[in-house]
PQR file of N, CA, C, O and H, with PARSE charges and radii, in Angstrom:
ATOM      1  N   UNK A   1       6.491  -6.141  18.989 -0.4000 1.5000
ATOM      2  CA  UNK A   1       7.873  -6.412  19.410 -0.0000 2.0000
ATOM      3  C   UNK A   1       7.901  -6.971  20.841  0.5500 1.7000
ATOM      4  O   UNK A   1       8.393  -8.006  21.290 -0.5500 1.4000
ATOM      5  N   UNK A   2       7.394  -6.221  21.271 -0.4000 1.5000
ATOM      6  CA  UNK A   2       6.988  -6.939  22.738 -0.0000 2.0000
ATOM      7  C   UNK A   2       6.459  -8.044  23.180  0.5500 1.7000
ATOM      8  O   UNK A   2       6.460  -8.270  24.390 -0.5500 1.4000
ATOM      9  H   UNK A   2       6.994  -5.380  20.906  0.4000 1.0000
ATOM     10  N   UNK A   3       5.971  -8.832  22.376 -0.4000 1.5000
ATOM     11  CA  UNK A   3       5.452 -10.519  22.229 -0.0000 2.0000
ATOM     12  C   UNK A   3       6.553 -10.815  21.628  0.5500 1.7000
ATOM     13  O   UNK A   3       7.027 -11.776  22.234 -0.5500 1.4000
ATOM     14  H   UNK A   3       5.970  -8.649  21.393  0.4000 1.0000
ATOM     15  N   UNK A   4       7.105 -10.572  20.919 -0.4000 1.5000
ATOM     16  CA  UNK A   4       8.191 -11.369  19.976 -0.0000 2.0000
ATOM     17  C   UNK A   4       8.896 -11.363  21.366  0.5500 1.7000
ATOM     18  O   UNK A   4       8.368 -12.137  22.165 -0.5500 1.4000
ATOM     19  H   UNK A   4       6.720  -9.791  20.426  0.4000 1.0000
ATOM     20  N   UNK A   5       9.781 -10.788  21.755 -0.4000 1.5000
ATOM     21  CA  UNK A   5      10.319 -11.038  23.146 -0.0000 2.0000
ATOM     22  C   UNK A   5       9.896 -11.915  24.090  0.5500 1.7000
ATOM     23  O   UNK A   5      10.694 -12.459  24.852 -0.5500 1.4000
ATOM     24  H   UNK A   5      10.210 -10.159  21.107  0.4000 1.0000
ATOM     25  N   UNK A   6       9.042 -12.058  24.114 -0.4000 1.5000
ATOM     26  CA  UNK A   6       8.036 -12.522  25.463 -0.0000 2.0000
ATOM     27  C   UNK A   6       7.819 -13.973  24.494  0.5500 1.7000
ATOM     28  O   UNK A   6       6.942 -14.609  25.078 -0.5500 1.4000
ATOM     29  H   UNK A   6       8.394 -11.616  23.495  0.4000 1.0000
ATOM     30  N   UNK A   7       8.201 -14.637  23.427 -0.4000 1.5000
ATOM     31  CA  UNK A   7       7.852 -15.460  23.012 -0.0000 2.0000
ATOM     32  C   UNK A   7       9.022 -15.892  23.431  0.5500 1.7000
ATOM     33  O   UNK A   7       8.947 -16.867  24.178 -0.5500 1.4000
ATOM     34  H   UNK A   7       8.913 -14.121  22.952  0.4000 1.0000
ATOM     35  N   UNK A   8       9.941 -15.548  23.233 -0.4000 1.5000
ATOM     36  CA  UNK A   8      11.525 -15.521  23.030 -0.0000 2.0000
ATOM     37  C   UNK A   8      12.043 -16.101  24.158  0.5500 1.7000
ATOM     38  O   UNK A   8      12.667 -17.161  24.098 -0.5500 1.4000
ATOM     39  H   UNK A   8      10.002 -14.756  22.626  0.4000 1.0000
ATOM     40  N   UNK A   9      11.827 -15.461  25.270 -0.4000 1.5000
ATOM     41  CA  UNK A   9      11.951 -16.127  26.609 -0.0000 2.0000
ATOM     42  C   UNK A   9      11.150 -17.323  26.990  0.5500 1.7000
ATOM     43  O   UNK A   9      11.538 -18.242  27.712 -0.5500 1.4000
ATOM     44  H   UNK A   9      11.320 -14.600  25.319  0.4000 1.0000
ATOM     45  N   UNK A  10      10.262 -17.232  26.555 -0.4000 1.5000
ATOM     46  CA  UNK A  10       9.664 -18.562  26.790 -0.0000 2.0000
ATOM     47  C   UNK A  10       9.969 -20.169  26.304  0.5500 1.7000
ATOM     48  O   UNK A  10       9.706 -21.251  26.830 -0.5500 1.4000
ATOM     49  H   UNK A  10       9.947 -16.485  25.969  0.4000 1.0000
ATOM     50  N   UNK A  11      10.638 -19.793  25.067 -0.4000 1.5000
ATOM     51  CA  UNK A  11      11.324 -20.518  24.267 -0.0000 2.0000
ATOM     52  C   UNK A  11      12.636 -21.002  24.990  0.5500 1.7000
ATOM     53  O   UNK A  11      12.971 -22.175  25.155 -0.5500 1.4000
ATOM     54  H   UNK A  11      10.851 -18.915  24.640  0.4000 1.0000
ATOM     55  N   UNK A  12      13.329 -19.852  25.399 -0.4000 1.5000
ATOM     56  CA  UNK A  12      14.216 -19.974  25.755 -0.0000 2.0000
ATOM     57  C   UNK A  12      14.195 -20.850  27.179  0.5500 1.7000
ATOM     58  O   UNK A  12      15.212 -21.418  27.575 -0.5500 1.4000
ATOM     59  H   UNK A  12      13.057 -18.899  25.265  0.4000 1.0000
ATOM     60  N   UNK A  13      13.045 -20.895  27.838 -0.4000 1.5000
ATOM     61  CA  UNK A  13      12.387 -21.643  29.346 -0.0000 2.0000
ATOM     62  C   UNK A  13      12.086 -22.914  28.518  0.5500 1.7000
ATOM     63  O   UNK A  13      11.625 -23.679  29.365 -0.5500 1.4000
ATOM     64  H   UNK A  13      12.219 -20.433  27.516  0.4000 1.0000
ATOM     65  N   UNK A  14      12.089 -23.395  27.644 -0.4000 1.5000
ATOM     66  CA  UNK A  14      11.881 -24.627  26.974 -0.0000 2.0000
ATOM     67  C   UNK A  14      12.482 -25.182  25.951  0.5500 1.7000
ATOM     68  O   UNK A  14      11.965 -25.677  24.950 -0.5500 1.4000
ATOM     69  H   UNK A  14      12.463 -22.774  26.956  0.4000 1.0000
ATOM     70  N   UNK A  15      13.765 -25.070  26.273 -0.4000 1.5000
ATOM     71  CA  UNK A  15      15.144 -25.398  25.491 -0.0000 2.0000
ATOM     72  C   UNK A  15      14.594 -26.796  24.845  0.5500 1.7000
ATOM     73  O   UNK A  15      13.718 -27.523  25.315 -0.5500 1.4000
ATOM     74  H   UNK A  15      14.185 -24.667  27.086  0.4000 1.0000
ATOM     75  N   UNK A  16      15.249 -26.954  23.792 -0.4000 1.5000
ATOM     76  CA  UNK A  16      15.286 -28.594  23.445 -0.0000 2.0000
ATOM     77  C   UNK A  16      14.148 -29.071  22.891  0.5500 1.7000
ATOM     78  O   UNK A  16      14.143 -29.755  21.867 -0.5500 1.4000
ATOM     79  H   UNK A  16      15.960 -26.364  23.410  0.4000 1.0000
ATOM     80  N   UNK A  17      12.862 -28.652  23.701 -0.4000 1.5000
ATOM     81  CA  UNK A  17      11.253 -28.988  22.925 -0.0000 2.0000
ATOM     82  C   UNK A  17      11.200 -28.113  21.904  0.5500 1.7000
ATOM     83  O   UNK A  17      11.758 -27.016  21.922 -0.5500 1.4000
ATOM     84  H   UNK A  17      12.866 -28.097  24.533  0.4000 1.0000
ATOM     85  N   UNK A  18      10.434 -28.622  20.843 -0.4000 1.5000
ATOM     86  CA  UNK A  18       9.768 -27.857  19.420 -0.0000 2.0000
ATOM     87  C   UNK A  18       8.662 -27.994  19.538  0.5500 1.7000
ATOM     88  O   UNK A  18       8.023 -28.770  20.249 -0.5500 1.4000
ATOM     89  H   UNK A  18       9.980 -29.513  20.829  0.4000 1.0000
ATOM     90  N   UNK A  19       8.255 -26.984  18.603 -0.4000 1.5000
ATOM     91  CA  UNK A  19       6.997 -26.082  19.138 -0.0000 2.0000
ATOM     92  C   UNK A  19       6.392 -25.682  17.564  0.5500 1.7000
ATOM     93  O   UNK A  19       7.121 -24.910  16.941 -0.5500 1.4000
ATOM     94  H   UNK A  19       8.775 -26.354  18.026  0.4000 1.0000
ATOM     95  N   UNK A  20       5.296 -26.074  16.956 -0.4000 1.5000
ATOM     96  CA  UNK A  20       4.769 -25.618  15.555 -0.0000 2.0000
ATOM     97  C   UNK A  20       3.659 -24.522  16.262  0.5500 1.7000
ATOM     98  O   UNK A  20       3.245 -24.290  17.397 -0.5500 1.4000
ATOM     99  H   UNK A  20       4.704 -26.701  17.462  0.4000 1.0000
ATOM    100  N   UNK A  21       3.434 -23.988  14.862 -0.4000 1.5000
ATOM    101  CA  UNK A  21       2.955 -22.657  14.762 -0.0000 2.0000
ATOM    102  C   UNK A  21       1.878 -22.622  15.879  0.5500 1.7000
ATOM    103  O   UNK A  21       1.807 -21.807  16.799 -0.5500 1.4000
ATOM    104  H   UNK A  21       3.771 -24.177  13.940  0.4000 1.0000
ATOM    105  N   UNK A  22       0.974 -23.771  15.591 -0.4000 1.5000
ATOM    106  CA  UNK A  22      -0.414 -24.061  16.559 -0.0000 2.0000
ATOM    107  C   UNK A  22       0.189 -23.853  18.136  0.5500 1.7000
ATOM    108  O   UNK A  22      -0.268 -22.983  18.877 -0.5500 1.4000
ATOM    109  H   UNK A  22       1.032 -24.433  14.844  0.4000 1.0000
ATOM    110  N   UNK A  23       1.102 -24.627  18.477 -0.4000 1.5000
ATOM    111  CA  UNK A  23       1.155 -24.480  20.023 -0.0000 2.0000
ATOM    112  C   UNK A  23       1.924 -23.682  20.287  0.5500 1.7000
ATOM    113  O   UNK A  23       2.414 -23.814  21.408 -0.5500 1.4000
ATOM    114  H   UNK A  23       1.473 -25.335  17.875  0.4000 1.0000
ATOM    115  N   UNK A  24       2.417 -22.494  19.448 -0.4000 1.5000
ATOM    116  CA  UNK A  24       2.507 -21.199  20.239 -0.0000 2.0000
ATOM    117  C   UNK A  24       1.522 -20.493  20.232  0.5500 1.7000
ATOM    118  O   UNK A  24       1.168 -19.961  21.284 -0.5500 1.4000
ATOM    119  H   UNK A  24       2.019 -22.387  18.537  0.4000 1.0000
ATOM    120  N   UNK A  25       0.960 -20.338  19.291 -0.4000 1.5000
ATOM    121  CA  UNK A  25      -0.457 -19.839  19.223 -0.0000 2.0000
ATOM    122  C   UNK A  25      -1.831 -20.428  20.228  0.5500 1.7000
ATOM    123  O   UNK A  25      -2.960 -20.049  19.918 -0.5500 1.4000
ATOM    124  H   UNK A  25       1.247 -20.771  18.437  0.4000 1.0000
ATOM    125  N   UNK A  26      -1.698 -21.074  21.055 -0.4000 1.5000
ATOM    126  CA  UNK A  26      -2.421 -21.696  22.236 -0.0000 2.0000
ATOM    127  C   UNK A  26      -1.568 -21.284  23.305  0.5500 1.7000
ATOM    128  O   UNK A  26      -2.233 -20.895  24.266 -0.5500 1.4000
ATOM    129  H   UNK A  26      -0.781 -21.381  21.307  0.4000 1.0000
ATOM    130  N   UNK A  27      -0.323 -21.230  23.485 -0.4000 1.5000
ATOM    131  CA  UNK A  27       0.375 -20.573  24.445 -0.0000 2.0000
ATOM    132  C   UNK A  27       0.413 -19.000  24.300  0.5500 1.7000
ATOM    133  O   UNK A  27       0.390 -18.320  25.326 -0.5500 1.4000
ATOM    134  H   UNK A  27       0.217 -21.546  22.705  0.4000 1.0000
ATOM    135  N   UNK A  28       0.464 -18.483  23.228 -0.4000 1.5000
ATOM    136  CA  UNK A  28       0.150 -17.350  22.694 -0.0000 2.0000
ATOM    137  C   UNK A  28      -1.437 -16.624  22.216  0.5500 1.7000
ATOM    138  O   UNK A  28      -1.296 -15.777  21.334 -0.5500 1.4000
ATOM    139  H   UNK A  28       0.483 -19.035  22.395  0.4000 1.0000
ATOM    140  N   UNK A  29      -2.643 -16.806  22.597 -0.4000 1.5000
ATOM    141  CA  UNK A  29      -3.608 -16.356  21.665 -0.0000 2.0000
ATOM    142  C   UNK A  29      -3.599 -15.042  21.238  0.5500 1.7000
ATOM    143  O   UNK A  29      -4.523 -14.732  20.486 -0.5500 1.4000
ATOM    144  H   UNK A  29      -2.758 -17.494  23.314  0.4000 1.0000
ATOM    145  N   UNK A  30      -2.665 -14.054  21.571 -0.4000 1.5000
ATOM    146  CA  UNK A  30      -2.626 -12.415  20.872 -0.0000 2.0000
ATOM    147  C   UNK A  30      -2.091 -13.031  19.576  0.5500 1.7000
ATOM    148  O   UNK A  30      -2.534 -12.421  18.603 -0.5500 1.4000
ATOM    149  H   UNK A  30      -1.914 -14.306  22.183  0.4000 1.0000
ATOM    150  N   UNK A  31      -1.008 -14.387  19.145 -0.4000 1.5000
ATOM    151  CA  UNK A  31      -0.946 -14.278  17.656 -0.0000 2.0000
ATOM    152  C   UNK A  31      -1.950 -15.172  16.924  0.5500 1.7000
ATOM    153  O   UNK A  31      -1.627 -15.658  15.841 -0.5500 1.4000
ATOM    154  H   UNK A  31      -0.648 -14.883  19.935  0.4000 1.0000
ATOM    155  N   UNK A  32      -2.829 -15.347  17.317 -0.4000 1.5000
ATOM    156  CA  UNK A  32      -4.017 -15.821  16.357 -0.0000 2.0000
ATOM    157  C   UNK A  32      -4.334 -14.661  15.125  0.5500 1.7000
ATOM    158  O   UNK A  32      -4.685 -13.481  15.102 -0.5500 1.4000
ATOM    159  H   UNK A  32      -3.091 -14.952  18.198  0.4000 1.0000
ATOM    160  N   UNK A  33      -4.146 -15.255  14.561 -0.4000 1.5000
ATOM    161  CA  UNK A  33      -4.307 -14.561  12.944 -0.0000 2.0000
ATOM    162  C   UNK A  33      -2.566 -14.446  12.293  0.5500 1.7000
ATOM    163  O   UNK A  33      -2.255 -14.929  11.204 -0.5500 1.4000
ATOM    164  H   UNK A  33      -3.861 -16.213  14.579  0.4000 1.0000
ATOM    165  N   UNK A  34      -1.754 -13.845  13.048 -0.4000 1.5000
ATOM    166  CA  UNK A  34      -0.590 -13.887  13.059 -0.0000 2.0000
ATOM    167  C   UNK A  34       0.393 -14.820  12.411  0.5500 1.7000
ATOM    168  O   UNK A  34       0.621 -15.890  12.976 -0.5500 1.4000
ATOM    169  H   UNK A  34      -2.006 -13.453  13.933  0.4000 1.0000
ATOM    170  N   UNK A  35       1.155 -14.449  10.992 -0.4000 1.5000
ATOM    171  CA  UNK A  35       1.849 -15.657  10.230 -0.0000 2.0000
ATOM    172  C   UNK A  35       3.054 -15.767  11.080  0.5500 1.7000
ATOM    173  O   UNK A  35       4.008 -14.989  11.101 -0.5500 1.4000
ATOM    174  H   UNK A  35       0.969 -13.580  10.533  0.4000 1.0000
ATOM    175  N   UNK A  36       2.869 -16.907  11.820 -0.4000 1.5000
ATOM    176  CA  UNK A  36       4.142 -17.074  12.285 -0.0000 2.0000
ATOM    177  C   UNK A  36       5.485 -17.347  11.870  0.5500 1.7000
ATOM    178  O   UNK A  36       6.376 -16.884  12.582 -0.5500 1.4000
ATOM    179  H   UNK A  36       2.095 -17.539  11.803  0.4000 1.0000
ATOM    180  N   UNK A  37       5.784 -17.970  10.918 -0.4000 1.5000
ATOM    181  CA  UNK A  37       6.861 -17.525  10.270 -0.0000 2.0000
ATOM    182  C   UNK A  37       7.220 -16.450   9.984  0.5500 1.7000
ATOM    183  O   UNK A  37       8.307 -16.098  10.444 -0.5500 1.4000
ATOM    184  H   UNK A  37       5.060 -18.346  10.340  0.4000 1.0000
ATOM    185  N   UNK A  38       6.603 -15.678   9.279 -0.4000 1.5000
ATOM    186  CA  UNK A  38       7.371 -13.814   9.694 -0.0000 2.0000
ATOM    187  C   UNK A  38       7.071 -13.414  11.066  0.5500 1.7000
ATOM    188  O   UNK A  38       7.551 -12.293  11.234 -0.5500 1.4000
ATOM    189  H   UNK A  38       5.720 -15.964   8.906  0.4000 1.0000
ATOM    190  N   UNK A  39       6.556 -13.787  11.996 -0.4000 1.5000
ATOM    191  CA  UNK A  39       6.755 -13.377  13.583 -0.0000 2.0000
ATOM    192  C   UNK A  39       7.734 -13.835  14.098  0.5500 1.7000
ATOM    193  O   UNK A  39       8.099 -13.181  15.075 -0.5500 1.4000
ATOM    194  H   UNK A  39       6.166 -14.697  11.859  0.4000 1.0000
ATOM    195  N   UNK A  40       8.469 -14.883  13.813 -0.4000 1.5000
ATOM    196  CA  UNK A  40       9.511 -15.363  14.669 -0.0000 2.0000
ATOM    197  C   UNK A  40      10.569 -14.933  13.405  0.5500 1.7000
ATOM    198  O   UNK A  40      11.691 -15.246  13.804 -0.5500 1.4000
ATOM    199  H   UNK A  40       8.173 -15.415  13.019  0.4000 1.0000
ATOM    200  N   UNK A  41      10.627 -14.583  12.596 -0.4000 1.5000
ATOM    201  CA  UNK A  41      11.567 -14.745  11.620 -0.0000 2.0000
ATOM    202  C   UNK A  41      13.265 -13.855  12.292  0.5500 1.7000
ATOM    203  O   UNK A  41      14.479 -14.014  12.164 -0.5500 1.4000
ATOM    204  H   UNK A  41       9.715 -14.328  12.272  0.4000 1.0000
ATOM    205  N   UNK A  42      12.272 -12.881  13.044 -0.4000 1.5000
ATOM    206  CA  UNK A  42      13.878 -11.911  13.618 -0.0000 2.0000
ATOM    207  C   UNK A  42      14.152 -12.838  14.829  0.5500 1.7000
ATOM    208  O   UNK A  42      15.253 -12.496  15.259 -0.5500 1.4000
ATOM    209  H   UNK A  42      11.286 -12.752  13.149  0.4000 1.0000
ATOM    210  N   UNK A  43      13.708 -13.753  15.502 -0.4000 1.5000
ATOM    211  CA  UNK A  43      14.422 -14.617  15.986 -0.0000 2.0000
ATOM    212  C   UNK A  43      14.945 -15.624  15.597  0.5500 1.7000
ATOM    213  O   UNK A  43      15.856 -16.057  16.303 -0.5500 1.4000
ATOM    214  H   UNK A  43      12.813 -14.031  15.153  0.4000 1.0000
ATOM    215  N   UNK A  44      14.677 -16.190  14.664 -0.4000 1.5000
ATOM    216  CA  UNK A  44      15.429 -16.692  13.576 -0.0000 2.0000
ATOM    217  C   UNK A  44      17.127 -16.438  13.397  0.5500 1.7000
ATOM    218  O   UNK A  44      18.145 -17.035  13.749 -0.5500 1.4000
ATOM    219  H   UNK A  44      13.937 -15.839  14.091  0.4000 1.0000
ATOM    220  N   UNK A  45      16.712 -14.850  12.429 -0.4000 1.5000
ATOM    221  CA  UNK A  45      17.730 -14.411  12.042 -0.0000 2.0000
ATOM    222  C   UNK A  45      19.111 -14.070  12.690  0.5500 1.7000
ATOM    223  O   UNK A  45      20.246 -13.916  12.238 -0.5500 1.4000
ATOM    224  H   UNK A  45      15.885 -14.366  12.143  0.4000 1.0000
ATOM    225  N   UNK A  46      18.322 -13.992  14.439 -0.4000 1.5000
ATOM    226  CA  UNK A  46      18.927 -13.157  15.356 -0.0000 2.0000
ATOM    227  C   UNK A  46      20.035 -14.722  16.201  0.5500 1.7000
ATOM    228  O   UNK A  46      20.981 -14.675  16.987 -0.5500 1.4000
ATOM    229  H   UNK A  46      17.400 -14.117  14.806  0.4000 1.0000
ATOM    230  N   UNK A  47      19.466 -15.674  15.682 -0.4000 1.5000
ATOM    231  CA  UNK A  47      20.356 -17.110  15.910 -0.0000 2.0000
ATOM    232  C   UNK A  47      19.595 -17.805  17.292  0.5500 1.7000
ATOM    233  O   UNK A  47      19.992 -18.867  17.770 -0.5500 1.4000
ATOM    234  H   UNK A  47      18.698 -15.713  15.043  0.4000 1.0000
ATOM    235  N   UNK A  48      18.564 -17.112  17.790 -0.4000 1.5000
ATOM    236  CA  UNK A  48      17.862 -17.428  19.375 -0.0000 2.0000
ATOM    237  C   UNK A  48      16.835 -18.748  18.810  0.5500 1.7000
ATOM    238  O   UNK A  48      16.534 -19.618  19.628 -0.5500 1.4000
ATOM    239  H   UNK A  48      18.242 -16.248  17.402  0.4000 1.0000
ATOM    240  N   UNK A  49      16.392 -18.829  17.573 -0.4000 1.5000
ATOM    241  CA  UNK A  49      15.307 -19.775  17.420 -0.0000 2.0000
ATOM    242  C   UNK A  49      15.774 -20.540  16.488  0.5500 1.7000
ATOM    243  O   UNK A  49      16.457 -19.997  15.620 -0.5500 1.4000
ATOM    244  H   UNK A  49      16.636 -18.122  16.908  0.4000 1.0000
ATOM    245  N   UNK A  50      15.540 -21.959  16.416 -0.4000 1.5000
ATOM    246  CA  UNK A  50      16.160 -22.752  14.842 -0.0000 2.0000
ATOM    247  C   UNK A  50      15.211 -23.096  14.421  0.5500 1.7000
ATOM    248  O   UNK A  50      14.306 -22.827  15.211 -0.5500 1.4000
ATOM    249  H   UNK A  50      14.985 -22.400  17.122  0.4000 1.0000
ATOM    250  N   UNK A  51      14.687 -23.820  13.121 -0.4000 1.5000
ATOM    251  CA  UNK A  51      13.859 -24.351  12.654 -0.0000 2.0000
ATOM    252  C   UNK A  51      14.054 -25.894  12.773  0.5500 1.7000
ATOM    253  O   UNK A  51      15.135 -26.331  13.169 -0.5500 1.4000
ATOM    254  H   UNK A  51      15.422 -24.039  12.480  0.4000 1.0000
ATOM    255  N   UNK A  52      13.413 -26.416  12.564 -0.4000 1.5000
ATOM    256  CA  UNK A  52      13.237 -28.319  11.852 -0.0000 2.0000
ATOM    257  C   UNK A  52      12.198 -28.335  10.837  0.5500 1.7000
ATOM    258  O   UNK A  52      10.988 -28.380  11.061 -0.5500 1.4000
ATOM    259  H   UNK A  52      12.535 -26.061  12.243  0.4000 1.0000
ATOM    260  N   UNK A  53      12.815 -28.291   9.605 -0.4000 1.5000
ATOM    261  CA  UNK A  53      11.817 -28.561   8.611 -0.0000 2.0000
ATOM    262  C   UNK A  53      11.817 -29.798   7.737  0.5500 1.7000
ATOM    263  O   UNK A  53      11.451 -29.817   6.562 -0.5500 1.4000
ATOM    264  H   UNK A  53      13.797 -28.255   9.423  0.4000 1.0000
ATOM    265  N   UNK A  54      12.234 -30.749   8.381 -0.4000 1.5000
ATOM    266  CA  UNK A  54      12.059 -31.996   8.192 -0.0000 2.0000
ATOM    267  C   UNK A  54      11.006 -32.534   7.932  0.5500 1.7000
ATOM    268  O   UNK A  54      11.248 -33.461   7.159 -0.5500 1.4000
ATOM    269  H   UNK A  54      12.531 -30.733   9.336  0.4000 1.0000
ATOM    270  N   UNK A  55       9.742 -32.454   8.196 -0.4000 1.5000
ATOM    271  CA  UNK A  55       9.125 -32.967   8.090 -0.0000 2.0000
ATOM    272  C   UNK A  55       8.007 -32.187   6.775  0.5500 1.7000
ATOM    273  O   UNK A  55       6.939 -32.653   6.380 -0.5500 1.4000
ATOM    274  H   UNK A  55       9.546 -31.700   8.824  0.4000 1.0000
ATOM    275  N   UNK A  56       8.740 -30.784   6.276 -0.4000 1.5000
ATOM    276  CA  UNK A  56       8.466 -30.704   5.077 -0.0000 2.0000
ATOM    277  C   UNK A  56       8.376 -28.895   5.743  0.5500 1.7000
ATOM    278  O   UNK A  56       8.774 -28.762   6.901 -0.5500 1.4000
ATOM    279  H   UNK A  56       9.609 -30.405   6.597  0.4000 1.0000
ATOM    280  N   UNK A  57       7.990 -27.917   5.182 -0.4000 1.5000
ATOM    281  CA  UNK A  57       7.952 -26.364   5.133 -0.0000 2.0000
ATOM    282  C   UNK A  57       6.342 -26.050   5.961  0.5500 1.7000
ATOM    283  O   UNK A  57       6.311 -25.018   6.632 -0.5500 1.4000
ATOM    284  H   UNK A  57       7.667 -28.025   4.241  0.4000 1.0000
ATOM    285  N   UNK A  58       5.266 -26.763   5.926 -0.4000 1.5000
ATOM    286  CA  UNK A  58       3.902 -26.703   6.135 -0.0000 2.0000
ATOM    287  C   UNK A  58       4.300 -27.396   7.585  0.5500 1.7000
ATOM    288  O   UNK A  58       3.350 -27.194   8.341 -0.5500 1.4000
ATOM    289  H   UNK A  58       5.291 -27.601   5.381  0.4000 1.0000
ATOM    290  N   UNK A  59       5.105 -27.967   8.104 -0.4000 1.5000
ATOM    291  CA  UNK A  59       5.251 -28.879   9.315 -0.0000 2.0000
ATOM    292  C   UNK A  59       6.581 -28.520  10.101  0.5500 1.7000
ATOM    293  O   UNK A  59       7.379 -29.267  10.667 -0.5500 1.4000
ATOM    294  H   UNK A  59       5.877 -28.131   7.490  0.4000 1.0000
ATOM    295  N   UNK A  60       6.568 -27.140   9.957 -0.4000 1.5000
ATOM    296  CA  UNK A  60       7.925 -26.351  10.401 -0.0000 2.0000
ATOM    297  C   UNK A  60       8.187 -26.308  12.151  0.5500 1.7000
ATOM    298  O   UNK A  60       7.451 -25.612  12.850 -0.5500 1.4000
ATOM    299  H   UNK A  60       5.920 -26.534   9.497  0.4000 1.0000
ATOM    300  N   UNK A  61       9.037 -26.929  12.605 -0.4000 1.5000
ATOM    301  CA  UNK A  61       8.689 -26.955  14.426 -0.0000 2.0000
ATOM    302  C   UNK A  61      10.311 -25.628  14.336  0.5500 1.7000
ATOM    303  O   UNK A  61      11.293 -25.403  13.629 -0.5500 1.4000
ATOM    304  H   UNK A  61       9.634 -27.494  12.037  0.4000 1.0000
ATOM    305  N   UNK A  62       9.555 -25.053  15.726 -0.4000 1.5000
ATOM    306  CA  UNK A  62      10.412 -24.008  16.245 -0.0000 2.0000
ATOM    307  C   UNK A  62      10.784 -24.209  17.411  0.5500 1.7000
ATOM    308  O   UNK A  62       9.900 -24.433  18.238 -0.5500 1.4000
ATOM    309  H   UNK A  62       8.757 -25.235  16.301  0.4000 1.0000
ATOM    310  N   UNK A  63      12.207 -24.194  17.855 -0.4000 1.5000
ATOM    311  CA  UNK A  63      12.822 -24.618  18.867 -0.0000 2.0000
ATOM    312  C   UNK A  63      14.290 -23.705  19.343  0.5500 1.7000
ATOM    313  O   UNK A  63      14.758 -22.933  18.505 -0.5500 1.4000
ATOM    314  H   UNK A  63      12.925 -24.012  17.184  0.4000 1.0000
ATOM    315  N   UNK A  64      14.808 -23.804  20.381 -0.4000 1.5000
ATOM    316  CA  UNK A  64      16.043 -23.182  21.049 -0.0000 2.0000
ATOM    317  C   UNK A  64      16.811 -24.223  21.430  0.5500 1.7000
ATOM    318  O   UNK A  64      16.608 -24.911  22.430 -0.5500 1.4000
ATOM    319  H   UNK A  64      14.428 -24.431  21.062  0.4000 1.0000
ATOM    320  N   UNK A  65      17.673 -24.350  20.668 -0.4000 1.5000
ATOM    321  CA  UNK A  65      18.938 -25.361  21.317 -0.0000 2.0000
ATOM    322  C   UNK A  65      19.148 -25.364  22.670  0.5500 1.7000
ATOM    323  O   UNK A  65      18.887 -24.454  23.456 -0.5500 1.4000
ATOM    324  H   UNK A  65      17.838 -23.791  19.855  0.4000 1.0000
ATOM    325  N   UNK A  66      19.813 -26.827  22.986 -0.4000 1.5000
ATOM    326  CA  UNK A  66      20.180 -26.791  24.481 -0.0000 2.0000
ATOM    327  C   UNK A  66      21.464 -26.772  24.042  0.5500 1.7000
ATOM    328  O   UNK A  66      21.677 -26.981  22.848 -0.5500 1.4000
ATOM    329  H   UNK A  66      20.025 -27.566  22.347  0.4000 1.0000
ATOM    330  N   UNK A  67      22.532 -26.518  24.937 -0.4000 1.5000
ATOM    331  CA  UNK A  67      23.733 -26.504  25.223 -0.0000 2.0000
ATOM    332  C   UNK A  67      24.197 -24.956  25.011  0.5500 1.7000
ATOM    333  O   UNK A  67      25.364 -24.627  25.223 -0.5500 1.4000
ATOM    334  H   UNK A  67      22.359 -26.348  25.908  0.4000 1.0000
TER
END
């Protein structure tokens, strides 16, 4: 829970950029091994993180709105 937070803010320090699983996980190495989609999912839910899955479900970027 305490990384999920700490991801959270960081995200939140980088409004507007998206971010796939890999380069949180290089900004992050405690979630190596870690499915990130159920790690971020309560930020998700919680409205702090959006998805872009445009470019298909396997190519999912994670991001925090600006405005």
């Amino acid at each position: 829970e305490e990384v999920r937070v700490r991801v959270g803010r960081w995200m939140e320090g980088h409004k507007g950029q998206q971010f796939m699983a890999g380069d949180l996980i290089r900004e992050f190495p405690e979630l190596d091994g870690v499915a990130i989609s159920l790690f971020i999912k309560p930020l998700v839910e919680a409205g702090t993180v959006k998805t872009d899955t445009s470019e298909g479900n396997r190519r999912t970027k994670y991001f925090v709105a600006e405005g």
